[in-house]
C-alpha positions in Angstrom: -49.4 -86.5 -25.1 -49.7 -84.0 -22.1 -46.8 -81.5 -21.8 -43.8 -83.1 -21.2 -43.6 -82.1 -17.7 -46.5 -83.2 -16.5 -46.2 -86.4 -17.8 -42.8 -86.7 -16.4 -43.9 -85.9 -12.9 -46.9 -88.7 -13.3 -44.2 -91.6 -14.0 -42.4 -90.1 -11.4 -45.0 -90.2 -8.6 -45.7 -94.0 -10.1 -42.5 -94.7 -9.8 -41.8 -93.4 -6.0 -44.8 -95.1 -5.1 -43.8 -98.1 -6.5 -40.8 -97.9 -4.9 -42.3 -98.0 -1.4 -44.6 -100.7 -1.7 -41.6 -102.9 -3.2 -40.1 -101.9 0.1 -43.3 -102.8 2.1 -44.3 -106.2 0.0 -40.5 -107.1 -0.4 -41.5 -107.7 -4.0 -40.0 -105.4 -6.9 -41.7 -104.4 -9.9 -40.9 -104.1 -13.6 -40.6 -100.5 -14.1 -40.5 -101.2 -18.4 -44.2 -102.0 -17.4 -45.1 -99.4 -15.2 -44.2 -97.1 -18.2 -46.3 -99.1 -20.6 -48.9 -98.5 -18.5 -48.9 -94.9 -18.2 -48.1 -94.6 -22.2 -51.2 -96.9 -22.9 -53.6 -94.8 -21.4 -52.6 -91.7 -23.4 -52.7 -93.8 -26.3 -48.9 -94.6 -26.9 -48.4 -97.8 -29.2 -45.2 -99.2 -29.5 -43.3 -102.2 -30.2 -41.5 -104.3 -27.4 -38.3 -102.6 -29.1 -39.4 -99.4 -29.2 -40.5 -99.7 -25.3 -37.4 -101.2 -24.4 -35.5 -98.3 -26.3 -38.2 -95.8 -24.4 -37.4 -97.5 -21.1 -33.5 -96.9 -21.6 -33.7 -93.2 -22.0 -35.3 -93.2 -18.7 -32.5 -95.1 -17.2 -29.6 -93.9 -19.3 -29.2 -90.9 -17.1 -28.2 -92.7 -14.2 -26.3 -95.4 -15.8 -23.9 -92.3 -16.8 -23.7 -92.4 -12.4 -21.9 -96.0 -12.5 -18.6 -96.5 -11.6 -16.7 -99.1 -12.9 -13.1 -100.2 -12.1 -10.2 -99.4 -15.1 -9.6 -103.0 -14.9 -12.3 -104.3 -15.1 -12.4 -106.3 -18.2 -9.1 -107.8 -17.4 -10.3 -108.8 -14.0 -13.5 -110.5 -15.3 -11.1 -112.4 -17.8 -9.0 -113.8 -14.7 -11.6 -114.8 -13.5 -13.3 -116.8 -16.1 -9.5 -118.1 -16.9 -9.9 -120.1 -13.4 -12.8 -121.9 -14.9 -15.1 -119.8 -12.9 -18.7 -119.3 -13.9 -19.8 -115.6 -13.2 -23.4 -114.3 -12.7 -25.2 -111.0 -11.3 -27.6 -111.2 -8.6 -29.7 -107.9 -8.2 -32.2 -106.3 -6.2 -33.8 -104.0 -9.2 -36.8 -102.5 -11.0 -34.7 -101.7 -13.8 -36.0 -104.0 -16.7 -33.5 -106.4 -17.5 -33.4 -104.9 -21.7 -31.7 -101.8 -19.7 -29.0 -103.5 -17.7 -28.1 -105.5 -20.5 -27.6 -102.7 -22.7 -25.6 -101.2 -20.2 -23.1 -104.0 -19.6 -22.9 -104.5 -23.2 -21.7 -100.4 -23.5 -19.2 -101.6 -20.6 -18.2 -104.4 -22.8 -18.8 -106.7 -20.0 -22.1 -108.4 -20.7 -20.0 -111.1 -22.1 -19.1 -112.4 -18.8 -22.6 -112.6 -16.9 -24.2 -115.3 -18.9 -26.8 -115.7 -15.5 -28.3 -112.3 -14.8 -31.0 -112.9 -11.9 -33.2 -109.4 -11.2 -35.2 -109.2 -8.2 -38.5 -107.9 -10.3 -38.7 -110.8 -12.2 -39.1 -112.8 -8.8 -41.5 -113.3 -6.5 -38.9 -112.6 -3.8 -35.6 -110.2 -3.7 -32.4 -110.2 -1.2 -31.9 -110.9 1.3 -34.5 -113.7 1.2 -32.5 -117.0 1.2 -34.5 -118.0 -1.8 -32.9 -115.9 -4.1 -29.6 -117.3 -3.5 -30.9 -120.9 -3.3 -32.1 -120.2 -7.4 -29.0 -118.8 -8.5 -27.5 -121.7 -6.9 -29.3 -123.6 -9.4 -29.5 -121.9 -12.4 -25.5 -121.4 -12.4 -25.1 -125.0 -11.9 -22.9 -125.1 -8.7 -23.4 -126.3 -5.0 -24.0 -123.3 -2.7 -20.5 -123.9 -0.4 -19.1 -124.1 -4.2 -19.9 -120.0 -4.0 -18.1 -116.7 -3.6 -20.9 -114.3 -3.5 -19.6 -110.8 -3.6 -21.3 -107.7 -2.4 -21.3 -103.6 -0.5 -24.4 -104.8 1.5 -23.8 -106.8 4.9 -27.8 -107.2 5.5 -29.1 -108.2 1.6 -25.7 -109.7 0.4 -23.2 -111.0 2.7 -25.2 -112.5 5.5 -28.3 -114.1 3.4 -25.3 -115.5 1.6 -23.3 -117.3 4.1 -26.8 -118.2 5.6 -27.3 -120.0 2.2 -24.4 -122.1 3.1 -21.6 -119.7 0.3 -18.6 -118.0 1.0 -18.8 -114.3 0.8 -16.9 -111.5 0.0 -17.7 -107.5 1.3 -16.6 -105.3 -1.4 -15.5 -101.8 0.3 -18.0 -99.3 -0.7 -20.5 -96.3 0.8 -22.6 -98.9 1.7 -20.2 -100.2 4.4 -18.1 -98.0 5.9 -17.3 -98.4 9.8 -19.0 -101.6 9.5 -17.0 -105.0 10.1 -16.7 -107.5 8.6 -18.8 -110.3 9.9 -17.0 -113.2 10.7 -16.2 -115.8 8.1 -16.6 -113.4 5.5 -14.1 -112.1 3.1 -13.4 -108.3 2.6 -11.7 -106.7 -0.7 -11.1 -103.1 -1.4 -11.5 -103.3 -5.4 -12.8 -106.6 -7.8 -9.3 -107.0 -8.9 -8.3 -108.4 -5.4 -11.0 -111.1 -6.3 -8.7 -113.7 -8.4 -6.0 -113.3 -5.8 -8.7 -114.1 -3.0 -10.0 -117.5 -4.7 -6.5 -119.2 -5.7 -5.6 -118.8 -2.0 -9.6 -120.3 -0.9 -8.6 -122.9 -3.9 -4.8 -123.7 -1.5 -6.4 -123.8 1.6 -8.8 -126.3 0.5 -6.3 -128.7 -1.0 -3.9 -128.2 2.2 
């Protein structure tokens, strides 16, 4: 191997430059991959385990950045106790063996059996067609849906374009902005169980 600096900067620079032509194609890419590649050709042989385990170290660092409400847990259990079926939808190059891991470290994997992840797509948010496939993979009709995001552009409006309800989650990514009309808006997740039982009464009123 080069010095470990150099070799650092190299998946660096692959990865920034990645990064822009996902932004320019509208296509992500699987960054597990792009670190395969750039092993390979120094002659680095490992096991899809072993990469996966390689890939995570490059990603563990920011997962320690996530921040994740106290009640969580108890908030995803409320919601699966109204019979709800719960899935992630995510704009990412972050191979899916490194999200999983971390959910499963948050103890919350359990609650996401549909994980959908932009790089494994041929399209990412806020492209309609993204929503339309989680539509169907989660089994539900699309006005059947509470889609729940920070993003007004790649969440909430490709959403309620899609024909679901949505829901703004305060966050960085929205401040000063309002809420468009017809959509939702909750300060924390734990406002979410709340939100649907009163959706669920003004539907049978």
């Amino acid at each position: 191997m080069a010095p470990f600096v150099w070799y650092a900067i190299r998946n660096l620079v692959r990865l920034r430059a990645r990064y822009l032509l996902s932004d320019l194609t509208g296509r992500d890419f699987d960054s597990l991959e792009l670190l395969r590649t750039v092993g390979a050709r120094k002659g680095v042989n490992l096991s899809q385990s072993q990469w996966e385990q390689f890939a995570w170290l490059w990603y563990e660092p920011l997962g320690r950045c996530a921040q994740v409400e106290d009640d969580i847990k108890q908030t995803l259990s409320r919601l699966r106790g109204l019979g709800l079926k719960l899935g992630i939808v995510s704009n990412t190059f972050v191979n899916r063996a490194s999200l999983q891991k971390h959910l499963q470290l948050l103890s919350i994997a359990e609650f996401f059996p549909l994980q959908l992840y932009s790089y494994e797509f041929n399209t990412r948010k806020p492209n309609k067609a993204l929503f339309r496939i989680a539509a169907e993979k989660i089994g539900v009709p699309p006005e059947n849906i509470l889609f729940v995001g920070d993003r007004i552009d790649n969440d909430i409006a490709p959403a309620m374009a899609s024909g679901m309800r949505a829901a703004l989650k305060d966050a960085y990514t929205n401040v000063g902005k309002k809420t468009p009309p017809g959509a939702h808006r909750v300060h924390c997740l734990a406002e979410l169980p709340e939100l649907i039982e009163s959706i669920n009464r003004q539907e049978l009123s």
